[in-house]
N, C-alpha and C positions, 0 to 999 in steps of 0.2 A: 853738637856744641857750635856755637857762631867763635865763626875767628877773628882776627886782630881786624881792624877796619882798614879798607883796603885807599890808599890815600893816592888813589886816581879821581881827579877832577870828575863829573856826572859830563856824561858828551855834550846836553845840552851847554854846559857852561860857559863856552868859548860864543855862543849865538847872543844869551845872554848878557855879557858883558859889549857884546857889540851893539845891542839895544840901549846899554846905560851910558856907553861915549866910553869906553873903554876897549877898545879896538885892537886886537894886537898884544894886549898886557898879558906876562909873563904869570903863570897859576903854580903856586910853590907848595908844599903840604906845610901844615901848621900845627894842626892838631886833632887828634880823635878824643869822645869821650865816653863816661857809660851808655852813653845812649847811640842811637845810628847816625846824632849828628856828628859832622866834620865842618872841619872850617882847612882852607885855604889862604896864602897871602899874596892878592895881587899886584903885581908890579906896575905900575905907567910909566909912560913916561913922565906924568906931572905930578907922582905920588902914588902911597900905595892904599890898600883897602884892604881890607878882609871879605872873604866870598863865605857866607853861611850855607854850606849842602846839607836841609832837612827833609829827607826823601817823605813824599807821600807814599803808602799810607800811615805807615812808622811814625813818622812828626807830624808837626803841623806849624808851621812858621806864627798862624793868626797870634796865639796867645802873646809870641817874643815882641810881636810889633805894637800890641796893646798897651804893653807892660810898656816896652820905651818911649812910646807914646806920653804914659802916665808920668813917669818918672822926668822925662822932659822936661813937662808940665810945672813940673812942681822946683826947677831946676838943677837936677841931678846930675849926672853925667854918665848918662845910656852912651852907646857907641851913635850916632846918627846911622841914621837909614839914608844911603846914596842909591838903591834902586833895588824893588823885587818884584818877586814872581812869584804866589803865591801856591799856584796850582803844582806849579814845578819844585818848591819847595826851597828858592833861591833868596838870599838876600846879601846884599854888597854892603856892606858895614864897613863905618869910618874907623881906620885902625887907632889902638890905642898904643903900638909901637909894645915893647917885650918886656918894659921892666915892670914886672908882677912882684906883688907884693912878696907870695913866696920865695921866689927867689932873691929879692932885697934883703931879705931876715936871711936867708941862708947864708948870702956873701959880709953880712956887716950885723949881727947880733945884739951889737950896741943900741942897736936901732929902733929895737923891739918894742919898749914902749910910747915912745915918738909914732911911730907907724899904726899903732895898736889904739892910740889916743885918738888921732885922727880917724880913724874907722869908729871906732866908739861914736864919736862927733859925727857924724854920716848918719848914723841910722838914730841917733836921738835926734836928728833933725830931720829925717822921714816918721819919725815915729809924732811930731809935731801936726803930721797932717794926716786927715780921718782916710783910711781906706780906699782905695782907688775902686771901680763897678770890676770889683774880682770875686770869683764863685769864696765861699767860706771855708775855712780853716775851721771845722767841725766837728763832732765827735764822730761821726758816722767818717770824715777824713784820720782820724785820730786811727781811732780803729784798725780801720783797712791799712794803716802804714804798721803800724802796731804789731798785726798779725805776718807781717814778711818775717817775722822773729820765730815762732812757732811754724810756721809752714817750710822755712829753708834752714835756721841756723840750726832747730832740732833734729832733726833725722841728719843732718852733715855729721852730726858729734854722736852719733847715735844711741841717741836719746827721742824716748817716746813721746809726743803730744799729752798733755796733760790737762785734765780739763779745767779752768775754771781761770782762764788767760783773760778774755774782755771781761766778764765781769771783774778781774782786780782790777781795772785800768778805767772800766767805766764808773766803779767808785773815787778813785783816784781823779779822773779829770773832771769829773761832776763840776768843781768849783770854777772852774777855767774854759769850760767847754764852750761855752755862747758867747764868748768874748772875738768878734772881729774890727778893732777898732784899731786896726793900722793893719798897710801891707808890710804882709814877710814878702820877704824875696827867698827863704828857704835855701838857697845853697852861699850864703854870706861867709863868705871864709877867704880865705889867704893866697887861694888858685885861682878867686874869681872876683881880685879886688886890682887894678892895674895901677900903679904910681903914673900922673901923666907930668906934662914938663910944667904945666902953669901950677902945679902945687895941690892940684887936685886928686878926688880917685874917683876911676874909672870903674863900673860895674857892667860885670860880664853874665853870665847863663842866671838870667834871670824869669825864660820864661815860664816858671811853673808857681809864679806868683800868687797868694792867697788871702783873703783879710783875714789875719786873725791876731794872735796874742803876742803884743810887741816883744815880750821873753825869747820868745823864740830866733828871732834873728841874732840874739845874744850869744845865745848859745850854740847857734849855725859858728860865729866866727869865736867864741872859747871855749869852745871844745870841737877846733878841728880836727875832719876825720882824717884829715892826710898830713898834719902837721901838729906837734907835742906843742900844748899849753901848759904851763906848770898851772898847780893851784895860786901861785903865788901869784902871778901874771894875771888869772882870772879873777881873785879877788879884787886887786887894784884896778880894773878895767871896770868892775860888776862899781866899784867905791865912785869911778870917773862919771859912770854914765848919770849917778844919781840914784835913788830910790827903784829898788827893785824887790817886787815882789819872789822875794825867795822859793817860797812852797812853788809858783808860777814857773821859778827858773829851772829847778829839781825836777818837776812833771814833766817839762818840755825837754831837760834832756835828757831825762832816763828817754822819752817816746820816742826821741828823734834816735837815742844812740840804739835802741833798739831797731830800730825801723833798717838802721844802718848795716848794724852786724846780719841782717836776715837781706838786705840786698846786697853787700860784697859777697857771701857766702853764693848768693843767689847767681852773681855774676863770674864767680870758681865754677859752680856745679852745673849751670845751664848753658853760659856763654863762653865759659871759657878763657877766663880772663883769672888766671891765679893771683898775678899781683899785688890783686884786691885782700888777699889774705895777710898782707904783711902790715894792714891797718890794724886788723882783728884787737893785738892784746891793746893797743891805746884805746881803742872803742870803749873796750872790756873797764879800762883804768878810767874812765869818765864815768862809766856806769856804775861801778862798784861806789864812786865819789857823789853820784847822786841820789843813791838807793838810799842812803843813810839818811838823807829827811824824812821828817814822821811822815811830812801829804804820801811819799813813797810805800807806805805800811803795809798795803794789801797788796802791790806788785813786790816788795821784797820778799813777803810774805811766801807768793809762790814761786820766786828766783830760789830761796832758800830751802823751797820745799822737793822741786822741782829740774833746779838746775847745781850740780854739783861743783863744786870751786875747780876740783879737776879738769868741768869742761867748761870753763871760763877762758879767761888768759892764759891758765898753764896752759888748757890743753893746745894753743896755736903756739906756745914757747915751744914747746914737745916735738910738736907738727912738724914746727918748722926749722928744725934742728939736724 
């Protein structure tokens, strides 16, 4: 099992910083995630930066710089690129300072739908512009995230594989599947949205970007996996944004909340990282909330056939008692 991530600077780092005029700046831990990247906060003397370490061959920095490239483009507010190294896996990113939306909702709750509003407003004004040159958001993608469900969360609960998992899903997205007509940024949520001081937001771990169905980033940020959305709060959000294909928003979160509960499970049993299980039963409460649309009919069909209420939510209440 892979351990916690170890938040020593890459030795190259300190040469690095001395090629971008950063000479001398103080390297602080910042943060680890699911994945092998880590970021750093570097100190100058004239300000500070963020150091992105996406070690090759684990990452690949290209996509991150594409994506903030696009988003640029289009006036968004990517972090800026102040200098990389691509081979090395290095990138100095313009800090956006710590007050993250998660944590603004934790310290002031009042705040929720002010904060909520303005992200809403964000992505119906990316969703205004066609697609960036990003690989597709596809069924053949659908799928493959689809099956981290069957492959990790089943045998965790010990429960057998059953068969007739993509075919529910590939009658299920049939309707929605060839739609790539805006970028997802796919992890749009409440850990990866920054409050900056001109009134703006800041967007973070963006690079796993794809074109596909503007629902989807709806549902990245109401129904986060590390932060409780009421239905009430989702409704008025789903009312804010405008006209929303419903069947479209039910499919993409039943696939995403699936996708999810088979990689935290994934990142308890392979990597090592337990924590991840203390999302499980909300996961569980979005899923159960989106099963209930009819487009959903042949995947609740085999959730119901297949997966016991026992090993839903109770069974990580149980777990983790």
């Amino acid at each position: 099992m892979a351990a916690a991530p170890i938040m020593t600077p890459p030795a190259s780092a300190p040469d690095f910083l001395d090629r971008a005029g950063w000479a001398g700046a103080e390297i602080a831990p910042l943060a680890g995630d699911a994945s092998f990247r880590r970021y750093f906060r570097v100190l100058g003397p004239s300000g500070n930066a963020v150091l992105m370490d996406a070690p090759p061959p684990h990452e690949d920095v290209r996509p991150f710089l594409k994506v903030a490239d696009h988003l640029h483009r289009l006036g968004f507010a990517a972090p800026r690129i102040l200098a990389r190294d691509v081979d090395a896996g290095l990138v100095l990113l313009e800090d956006f300072g710590d007050d993250r939306m998660r944590e603004a909702l934790d310290a002031d709750p009042s705040r929720e739908d002010a904060i909520y509003i303005q992200a809403i407003d964000l992505i119906r004004d990316l969703h205004q512009h066609p697609a960036g040159e990003l690989p597709p958001y596809d069924m053949p993608v659908y799928q493959r995230e689809a099956a981290l469900f069957p492959d990790w969360y089943m045998p965790a609960v010990g429960l057998d594989v059953a068969p007739g998992w993509a075919e529910a899903w590939a009658e299920a997205l049939r309707p929605i599947a060839n739609d790539q007509s805006t970028t997802v940024l796919r992890d749009y949520h409440a850990e990866n949205i920054m409050l900056l001081p001109d009134r703006r937001l800041g967007l973070l771990d963006f690079q796993d970007a794809l074109a596909g169905h503007p629902a989807y980033d709806l549902v990245s940020l109401l129904q986060d996996a590390r932060r409780d959305v009421s239905a009430d709060v989702e409704a008025r959000m789903l009312e804010h944004y405008g006209p929303v294909d419903q069947a479209a928003y039910a499919l993409l979160g039943a696939q995403r909340n699936a996708k999810i509960l088979g990689i935290f499970t994934r990142l308890w049993k392979r990597d090592g990282k337990p924590r991840y299980l203390a999302f499980q039963p909300r996961m569980w409460t979005y899923m159960e909330r989106d099963l209930q649309h009819p487009a959903l009919a042949p995947v609740k069909a085999w959730f119901d056939a297949h997966v016991p209420l026992e090993k839903r939510a109770a069974y990580w209440a149980e777990y983790s008692a």
